[in-house]
TITIDREN-309789 format. One record per atom (N, C-alpha, C): residue in one letter; chain; residue number from 1; x, y, z; atom name. Coordinates in nm, 2 decimals. Layout:
<atoms>
- type mol seq u v w atom
- a A NUM X Y Z CA $
...
</atoms>
This chain:
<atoms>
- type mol seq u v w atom
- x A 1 4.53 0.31 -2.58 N $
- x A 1 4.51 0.41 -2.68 CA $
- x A 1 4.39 0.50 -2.65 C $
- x A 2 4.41 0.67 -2.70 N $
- x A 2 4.34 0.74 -2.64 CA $
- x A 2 4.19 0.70 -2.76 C $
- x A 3 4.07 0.75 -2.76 N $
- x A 3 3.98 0.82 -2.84 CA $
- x A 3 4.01 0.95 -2.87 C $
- x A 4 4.00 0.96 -2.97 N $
- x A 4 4.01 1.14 -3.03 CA $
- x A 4 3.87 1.18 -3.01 C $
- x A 5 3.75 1.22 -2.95 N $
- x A 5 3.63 1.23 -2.96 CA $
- x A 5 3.60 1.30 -3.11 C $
- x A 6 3.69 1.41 -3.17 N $
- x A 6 3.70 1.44 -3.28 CA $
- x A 6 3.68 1.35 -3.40 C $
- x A 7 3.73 1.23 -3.40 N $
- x A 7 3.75 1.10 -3.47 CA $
- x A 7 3.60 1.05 -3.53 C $
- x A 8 3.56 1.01 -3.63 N $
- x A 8 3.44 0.91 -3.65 CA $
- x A 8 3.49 0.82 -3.61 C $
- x A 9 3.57 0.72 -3.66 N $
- x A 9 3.56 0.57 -3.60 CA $
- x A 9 3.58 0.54 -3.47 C $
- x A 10 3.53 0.45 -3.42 N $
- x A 10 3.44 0.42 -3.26 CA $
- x A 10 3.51 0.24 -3.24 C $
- x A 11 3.53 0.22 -3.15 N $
- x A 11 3.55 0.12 -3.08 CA $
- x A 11 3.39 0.03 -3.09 C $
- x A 12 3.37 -0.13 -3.07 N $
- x A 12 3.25 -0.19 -3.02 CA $
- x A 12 3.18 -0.10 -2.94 C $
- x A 13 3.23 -0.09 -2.83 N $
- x A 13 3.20 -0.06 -2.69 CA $
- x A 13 3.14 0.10 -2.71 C $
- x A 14 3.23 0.20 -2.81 N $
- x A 14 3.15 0.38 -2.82 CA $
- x A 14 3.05 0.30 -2.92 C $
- x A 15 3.02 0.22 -3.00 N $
- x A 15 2.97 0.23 -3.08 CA $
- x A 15 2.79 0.19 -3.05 C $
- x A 16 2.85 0.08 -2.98 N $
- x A 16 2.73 0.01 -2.85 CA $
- x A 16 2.64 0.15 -2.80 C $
- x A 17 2.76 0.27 -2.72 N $
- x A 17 2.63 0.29 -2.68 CA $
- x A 17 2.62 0.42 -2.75 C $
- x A 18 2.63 0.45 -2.87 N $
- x A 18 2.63 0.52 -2.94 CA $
- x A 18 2.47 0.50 -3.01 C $
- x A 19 2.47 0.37 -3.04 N $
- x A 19 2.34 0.31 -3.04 CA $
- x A 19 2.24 0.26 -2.97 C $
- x A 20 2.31 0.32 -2.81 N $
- x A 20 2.21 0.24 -2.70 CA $
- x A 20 2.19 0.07 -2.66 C $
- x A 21 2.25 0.01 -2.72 N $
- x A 21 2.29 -0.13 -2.72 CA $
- x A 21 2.43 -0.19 -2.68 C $
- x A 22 2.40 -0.28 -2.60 N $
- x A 22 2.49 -0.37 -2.55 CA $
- x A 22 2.64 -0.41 -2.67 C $
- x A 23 2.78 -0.41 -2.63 N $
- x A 23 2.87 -0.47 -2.74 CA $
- x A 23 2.80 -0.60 -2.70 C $
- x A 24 2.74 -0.68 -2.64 N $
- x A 24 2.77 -0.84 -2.69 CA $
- x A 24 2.63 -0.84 -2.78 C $
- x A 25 2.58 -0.69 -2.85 N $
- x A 25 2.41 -0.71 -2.92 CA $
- x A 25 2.54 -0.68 -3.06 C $
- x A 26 2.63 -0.61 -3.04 N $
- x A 26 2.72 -0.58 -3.18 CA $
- x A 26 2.77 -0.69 -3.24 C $
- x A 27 2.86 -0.73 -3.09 N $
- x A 27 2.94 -0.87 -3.15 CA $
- x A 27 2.82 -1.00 -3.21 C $
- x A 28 2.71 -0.99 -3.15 N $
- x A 28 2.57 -1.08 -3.23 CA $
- x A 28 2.58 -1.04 -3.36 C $
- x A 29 2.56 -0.92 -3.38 N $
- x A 29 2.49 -0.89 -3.55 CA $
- x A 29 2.63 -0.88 -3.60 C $
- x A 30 2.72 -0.86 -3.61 N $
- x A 30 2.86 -0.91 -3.68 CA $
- x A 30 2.86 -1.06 -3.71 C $
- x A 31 2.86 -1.13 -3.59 N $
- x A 31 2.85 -1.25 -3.59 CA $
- x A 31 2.74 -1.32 -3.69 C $
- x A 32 2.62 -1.23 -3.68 N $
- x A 32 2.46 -1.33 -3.77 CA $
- x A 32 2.50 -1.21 -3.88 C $
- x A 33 2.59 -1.14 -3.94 N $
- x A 33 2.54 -1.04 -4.08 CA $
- x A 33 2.49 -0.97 -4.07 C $
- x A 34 2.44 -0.95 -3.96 N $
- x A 34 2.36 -0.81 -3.97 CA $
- x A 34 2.44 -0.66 -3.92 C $
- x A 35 2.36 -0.56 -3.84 N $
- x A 35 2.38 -0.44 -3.79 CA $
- x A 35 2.43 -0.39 -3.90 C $
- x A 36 2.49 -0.25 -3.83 N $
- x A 36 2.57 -0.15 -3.92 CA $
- x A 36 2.71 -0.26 -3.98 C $
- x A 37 2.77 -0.16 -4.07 N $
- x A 37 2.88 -0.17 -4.17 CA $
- x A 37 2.98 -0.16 -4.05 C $
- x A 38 3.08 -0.22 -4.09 N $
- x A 38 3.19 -0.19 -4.01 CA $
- x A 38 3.34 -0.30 -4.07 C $
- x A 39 3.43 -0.18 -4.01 N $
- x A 39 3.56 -0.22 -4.07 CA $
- x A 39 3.69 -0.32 -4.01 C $
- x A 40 3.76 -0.39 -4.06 N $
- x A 40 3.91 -0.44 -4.01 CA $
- x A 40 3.99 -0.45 -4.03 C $
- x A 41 4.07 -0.43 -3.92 N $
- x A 41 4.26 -0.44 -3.96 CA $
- x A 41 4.30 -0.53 -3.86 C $
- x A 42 4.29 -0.65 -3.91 N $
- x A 42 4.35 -0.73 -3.83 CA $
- x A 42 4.24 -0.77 -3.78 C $
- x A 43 4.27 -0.80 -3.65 N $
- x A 43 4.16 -0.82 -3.56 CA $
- x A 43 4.11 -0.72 -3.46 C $
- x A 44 4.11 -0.63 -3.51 N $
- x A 44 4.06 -0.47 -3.47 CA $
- x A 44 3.94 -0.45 -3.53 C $
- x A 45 3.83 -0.42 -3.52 N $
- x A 45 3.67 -0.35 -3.53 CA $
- x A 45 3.69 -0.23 -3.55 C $
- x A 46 3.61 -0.19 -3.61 N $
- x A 46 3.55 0.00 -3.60 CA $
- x A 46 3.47 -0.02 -3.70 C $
- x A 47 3.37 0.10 -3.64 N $
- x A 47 3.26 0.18 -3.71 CA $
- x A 47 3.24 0.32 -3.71 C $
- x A 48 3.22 0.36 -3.83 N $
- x A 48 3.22 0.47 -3.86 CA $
- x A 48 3.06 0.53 -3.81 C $
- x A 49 3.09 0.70 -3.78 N $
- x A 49 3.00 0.74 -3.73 CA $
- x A 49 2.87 0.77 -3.81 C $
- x A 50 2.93 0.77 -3.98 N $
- x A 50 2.83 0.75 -4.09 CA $
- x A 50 2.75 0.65 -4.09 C $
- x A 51 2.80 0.53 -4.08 N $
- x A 51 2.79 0.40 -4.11 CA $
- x A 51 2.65 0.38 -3.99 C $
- x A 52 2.68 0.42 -3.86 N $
- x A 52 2.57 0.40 -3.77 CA $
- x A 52 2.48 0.51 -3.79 C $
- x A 53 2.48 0.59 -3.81 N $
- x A 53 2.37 0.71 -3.81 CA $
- x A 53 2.27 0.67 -3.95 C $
- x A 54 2.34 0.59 -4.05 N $
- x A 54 2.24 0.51 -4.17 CA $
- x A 54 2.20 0.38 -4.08 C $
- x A 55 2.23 0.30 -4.01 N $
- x A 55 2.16 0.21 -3.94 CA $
- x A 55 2.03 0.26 -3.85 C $
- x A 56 2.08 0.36 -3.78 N $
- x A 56 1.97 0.41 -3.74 CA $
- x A 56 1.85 0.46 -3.83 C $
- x A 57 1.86 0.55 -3.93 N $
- x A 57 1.80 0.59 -4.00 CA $
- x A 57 1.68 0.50 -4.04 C $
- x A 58 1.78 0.40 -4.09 N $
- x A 58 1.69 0.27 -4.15 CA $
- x A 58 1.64 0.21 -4.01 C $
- x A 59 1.58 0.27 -3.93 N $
- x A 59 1.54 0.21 -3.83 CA $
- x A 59 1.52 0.04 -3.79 C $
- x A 60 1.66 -0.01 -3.78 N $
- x A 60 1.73 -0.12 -3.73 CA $
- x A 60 1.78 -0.11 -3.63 C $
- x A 61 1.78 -0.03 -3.57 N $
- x A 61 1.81 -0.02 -3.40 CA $
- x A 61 1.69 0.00 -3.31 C $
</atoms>
């Protein structure tokens, strides 16, 4: 499946370095409750580009 770059929702991996951080620092704070918000269908992930840009803000990254 392509990325639409157009798209907000992000894969682990765009989302990682969207934040500058490793997916296995993503899959950690899913794992412990933390990081950004993020959604699922199934066993599919995504995060929205909103959702990270308020993580950042709140300076947690």
């Amino acid at each position: 499946m392509h990325h639409d770059p157009r798209s907000p929702w992000m894969t682990t991996e765009q989302a990682a370095a969207y934040l500058s951080v490793s997916p296995g620092t993503m899959r950690n704070w899913r794992t412990a409750g933390a990081g950004p918000r993020y959604r699922t269908v199934g066993r599919i992930v995504r995060y929205h580009r909103e959702d990270l840009d308020a993580f950042l803000t709140a300076g947690a990254a």
